[in-house]
PAMI-933741 format. One record per atom (N, C-alpha, C, O): residue in one letter; x, y, z. Coordinates in steps of 0.02 Angstrom, whole numbers, plus 32768, in hexadecimal, padded with zeros to 4 digits. Atoms other than C-alpha are relative to their C-alpha. Layout:
N
+------+------+------+------+
! resn !   xx !   yy !   zz !
+------+------+------+------+
!    A !    X !    Y !    Z !
...
+------+------+------+------+
***
This chain:
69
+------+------+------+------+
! resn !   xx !   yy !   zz !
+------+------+------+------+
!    X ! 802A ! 7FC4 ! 8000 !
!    X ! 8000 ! 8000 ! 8000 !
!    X ! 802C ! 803F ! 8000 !
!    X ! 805D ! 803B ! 8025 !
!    X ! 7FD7 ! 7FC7 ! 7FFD !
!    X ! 804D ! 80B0 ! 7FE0 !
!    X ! 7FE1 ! 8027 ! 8043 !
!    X ! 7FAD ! 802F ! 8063 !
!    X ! 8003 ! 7FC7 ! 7FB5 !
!    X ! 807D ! 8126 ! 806C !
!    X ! 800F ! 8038 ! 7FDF !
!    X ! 8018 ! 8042 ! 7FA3 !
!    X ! 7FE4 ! 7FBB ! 7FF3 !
!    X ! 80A8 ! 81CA ! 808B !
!    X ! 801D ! 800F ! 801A !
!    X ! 8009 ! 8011 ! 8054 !
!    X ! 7FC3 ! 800F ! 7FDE !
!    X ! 8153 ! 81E5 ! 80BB !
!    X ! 8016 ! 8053 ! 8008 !
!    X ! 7FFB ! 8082 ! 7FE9 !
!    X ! 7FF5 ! 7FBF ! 8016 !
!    X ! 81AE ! 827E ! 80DE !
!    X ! 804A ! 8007 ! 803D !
!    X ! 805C ! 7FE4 ! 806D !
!    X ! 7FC0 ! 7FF6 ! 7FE5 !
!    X ! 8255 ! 82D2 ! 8114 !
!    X ! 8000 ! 8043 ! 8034 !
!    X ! 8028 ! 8071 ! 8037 !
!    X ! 7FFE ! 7FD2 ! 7FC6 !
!    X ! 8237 ! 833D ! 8197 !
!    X ! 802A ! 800F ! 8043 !
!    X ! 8034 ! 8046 ! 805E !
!    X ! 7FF2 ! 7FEB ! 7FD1 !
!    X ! 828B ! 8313 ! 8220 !
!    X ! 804D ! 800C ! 7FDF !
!    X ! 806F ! 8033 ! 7FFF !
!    X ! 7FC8 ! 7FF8 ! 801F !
!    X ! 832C ! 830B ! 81A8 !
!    X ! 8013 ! 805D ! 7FE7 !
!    X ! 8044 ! 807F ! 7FF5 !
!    X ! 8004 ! 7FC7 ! 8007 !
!    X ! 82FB ! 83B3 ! 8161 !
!    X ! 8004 ! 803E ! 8042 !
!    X ! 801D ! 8074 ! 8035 !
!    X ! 8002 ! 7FF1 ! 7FCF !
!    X ! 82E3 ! 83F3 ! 8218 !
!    X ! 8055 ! 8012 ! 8017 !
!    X ! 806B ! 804B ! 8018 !
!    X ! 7FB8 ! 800E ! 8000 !
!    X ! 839D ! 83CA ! 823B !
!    X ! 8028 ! 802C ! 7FCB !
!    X ! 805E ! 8049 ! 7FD1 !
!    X ! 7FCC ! 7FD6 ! 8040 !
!    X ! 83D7 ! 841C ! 819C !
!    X ! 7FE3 ! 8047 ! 7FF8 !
!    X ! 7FEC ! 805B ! 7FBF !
!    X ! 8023 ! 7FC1 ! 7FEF !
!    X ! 837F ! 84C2 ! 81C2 !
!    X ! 8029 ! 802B ! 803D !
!    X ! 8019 ! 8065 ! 8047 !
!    X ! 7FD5 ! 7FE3 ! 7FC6 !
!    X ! 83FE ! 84F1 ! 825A !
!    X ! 7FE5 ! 7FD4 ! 803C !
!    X ! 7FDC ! 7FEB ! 8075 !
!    X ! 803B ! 8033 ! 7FC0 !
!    X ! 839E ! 845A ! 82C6 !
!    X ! 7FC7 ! 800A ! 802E !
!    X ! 7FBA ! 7FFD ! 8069 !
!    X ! 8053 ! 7FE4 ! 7FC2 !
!    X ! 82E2 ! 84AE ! 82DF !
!    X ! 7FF9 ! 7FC1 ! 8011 !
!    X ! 8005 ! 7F8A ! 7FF7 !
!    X ! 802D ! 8029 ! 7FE4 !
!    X ! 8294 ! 845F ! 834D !
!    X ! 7FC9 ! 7FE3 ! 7FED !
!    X ! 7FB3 ! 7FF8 ! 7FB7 !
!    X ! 803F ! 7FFD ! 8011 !
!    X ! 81F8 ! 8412 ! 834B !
!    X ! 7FD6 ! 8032 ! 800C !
!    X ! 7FA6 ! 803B ! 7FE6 !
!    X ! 8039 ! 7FC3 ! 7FEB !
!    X ! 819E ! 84A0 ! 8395 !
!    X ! 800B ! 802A ! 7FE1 !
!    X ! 7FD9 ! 8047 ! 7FCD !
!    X ! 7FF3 ! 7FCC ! 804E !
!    X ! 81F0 ! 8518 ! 8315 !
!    X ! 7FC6 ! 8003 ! 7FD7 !
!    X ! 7F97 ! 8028 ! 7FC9 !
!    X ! 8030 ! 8005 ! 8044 !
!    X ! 81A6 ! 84D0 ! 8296 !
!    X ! 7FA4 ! 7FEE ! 8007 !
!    X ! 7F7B ! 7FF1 ! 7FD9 !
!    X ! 8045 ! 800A ! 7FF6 !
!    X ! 80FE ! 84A7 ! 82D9 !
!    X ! 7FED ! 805F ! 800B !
!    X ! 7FC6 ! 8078 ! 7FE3 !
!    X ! 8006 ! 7FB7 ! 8006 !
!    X ! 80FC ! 856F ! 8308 !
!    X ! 7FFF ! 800C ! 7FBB !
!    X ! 7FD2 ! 8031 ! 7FA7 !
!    X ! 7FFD ! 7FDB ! 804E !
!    X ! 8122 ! 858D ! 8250 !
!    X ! 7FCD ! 7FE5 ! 7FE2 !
!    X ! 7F9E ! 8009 ! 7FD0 !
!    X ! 803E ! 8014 ! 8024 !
!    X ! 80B2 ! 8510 ! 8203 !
!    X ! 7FB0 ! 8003 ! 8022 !
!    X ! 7F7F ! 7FF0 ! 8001 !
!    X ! 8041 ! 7FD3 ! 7FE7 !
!    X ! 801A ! 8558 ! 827D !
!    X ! 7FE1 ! 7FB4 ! 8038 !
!    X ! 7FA8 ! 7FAF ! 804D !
!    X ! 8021 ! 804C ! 7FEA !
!    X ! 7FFC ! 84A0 ! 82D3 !
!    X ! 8032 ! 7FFD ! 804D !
!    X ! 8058 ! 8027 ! 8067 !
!    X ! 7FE4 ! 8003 ! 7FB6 !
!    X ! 8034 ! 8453 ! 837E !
!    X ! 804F ! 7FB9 ! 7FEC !
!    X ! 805C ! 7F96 ! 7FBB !
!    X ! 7FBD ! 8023 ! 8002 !
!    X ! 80DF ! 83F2 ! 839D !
!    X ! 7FF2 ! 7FC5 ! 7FF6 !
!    X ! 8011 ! 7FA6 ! 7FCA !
!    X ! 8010 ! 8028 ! 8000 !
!    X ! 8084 ! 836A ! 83C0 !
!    X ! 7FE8 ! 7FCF ! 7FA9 !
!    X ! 7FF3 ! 7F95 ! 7F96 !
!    X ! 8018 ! 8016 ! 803B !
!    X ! 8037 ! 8353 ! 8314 !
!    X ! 8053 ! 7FF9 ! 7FC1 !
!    X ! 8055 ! 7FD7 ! 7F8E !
!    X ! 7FC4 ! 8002 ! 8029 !
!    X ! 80F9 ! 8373 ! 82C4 !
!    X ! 800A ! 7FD1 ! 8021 !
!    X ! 7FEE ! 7FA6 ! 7FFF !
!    X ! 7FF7 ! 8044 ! 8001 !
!    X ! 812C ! 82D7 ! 832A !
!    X ! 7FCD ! 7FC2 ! 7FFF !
!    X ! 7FCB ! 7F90 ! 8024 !
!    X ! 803A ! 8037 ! 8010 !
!    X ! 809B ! 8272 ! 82E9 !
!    X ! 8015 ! 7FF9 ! 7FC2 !
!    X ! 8020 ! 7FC4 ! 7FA6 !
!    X ! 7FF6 ! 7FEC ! 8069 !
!    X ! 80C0 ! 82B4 ! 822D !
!    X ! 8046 ! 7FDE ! 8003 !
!    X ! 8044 ! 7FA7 ! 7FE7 !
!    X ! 7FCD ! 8028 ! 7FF8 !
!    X ! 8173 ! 8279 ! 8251 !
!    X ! 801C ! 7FC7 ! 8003 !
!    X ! 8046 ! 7FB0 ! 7FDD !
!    X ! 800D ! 8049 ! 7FEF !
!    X ! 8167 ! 81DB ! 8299 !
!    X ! 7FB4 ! 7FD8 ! 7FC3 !
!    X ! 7F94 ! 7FA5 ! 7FCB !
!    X ! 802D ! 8034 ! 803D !
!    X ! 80EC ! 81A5 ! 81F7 !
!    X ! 7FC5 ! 7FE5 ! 8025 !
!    X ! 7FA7 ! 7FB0 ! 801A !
!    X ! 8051 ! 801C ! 7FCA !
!    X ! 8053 ! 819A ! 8281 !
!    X ! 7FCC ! 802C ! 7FEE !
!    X ! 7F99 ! 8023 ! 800F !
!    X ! 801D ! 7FE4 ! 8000 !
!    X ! 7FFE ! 8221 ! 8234 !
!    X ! 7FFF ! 8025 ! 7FB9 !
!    X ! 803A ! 802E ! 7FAC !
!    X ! 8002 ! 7FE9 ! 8043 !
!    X ! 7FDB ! 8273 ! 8180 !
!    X ! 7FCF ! 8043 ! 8009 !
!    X ! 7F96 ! 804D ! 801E !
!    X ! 801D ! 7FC3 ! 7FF4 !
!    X ! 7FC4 ! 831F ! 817A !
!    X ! 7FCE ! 801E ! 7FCE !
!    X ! 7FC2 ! 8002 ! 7F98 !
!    X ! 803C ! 7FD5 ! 8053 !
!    X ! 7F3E ! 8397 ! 8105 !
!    X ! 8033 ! 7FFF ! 7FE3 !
!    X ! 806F ! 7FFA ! 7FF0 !
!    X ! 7FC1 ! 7FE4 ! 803D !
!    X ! 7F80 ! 83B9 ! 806A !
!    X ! 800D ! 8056 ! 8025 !
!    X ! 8048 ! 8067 ! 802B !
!    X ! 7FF0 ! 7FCA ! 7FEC !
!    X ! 7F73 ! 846B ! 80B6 !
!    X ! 8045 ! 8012 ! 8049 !
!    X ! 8072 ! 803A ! 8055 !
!    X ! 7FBF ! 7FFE ! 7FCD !
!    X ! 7FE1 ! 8454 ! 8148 !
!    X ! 803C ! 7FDC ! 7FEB !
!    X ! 8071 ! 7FE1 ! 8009 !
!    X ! 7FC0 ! 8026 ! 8025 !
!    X ! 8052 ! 83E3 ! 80D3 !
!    X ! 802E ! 8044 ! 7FF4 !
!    X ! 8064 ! 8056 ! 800C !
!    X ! 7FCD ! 7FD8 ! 8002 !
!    X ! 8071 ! 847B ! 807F !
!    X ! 8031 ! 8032 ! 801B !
!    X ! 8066 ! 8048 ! 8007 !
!    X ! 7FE7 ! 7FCA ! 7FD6 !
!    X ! 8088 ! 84EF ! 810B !
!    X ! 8054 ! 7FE8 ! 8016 !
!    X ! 8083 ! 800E ! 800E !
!    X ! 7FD6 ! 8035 ! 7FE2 !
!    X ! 810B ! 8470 ! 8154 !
!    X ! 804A ! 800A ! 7FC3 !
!    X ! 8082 ! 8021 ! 7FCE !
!    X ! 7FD8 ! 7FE8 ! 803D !
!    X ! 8166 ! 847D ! 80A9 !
!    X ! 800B ! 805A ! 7FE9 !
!    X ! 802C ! 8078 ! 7FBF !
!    X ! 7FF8 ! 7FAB ! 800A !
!    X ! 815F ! 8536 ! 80A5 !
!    X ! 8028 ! 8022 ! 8041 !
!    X ! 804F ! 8051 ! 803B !
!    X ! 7FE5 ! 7FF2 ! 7FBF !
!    X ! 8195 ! 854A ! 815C !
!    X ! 8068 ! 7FFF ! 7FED !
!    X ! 8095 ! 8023 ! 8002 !
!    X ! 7FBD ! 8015 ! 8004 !
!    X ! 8240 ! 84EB ! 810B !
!    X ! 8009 ! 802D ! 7FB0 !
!    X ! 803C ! 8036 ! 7F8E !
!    X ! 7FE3 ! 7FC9 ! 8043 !
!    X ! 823B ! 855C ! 8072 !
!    X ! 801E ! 7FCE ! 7FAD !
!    X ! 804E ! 7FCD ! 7F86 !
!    X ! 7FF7 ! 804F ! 802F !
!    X ! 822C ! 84C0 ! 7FFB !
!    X ! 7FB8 ! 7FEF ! 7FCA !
!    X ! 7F80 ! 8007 ! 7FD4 !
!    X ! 803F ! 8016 ! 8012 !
!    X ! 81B4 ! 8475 ! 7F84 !
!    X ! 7FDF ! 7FCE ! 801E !
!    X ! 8007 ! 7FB5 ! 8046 !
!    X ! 8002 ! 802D ! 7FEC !
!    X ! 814D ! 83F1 ! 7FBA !
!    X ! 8002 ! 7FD1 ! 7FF8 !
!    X ! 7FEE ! 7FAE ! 8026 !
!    X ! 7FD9 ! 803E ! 8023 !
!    X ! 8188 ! 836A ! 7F5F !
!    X ! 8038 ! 7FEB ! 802C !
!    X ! 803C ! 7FB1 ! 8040 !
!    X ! 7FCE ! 8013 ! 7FD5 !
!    X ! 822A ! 837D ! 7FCC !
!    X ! 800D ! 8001 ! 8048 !
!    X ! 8043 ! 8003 ! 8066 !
!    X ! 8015 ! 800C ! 7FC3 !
!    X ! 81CE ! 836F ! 806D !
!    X ! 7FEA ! 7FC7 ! 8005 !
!    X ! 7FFF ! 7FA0 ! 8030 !
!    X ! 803B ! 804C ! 7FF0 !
!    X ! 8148 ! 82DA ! 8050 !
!    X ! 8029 ! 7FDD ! 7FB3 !
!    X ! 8039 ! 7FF9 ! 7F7F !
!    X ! 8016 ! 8021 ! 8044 !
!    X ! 8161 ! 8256 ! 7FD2 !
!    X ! 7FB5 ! 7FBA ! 8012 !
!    X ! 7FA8 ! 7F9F ! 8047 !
!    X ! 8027 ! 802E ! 800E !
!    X ! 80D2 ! 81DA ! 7F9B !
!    X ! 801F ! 7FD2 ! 7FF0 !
!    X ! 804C ! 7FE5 ! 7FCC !
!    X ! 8000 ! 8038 ! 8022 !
!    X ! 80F3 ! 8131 ! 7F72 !
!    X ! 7FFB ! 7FBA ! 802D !
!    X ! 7FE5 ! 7FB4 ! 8066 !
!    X ! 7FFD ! 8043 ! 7FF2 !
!    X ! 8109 ! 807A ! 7F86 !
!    X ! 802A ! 7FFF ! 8046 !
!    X ! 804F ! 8031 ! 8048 !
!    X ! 7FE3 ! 8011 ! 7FD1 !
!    X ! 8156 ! 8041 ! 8033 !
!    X ! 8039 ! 7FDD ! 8009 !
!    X ! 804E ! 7FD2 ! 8042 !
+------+------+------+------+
***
């Protein structure tokens, strides 16, 4: 079954090492829900996808990918 994968906490790290709460401040959501999205326990809106990808100043292609497992 395809997932929804994504590089966040990698991107996180390569940003000067925000935090999670950084980026949950930036993308408008709670910390909690960035370590859900992280840990692959949780799939965000497409709207908060993009925020998430905008927070890192990226497209979102090089935040989430789709595919096979």
């Amino acid at each position: 079954m395809p997932k929804i994968k994504n590089r966040i906490r990698r991107l996180r790290f390569d940003h000067n090492e925000m935090t999670q709460q950084e980026l949950a401040e930036r993308a408008g959501c709670t910390r909690q829900t960035i370590i859900a999205i992280e840990q692959g326990k949780y799939v965000p809106s497409l709207e908060l996808a993009f925020r998430i990808a905008e927070a890192f100043n990226l497209p979102l292609a090089e935040v989430f990918q789709y595919g096979e497992e």
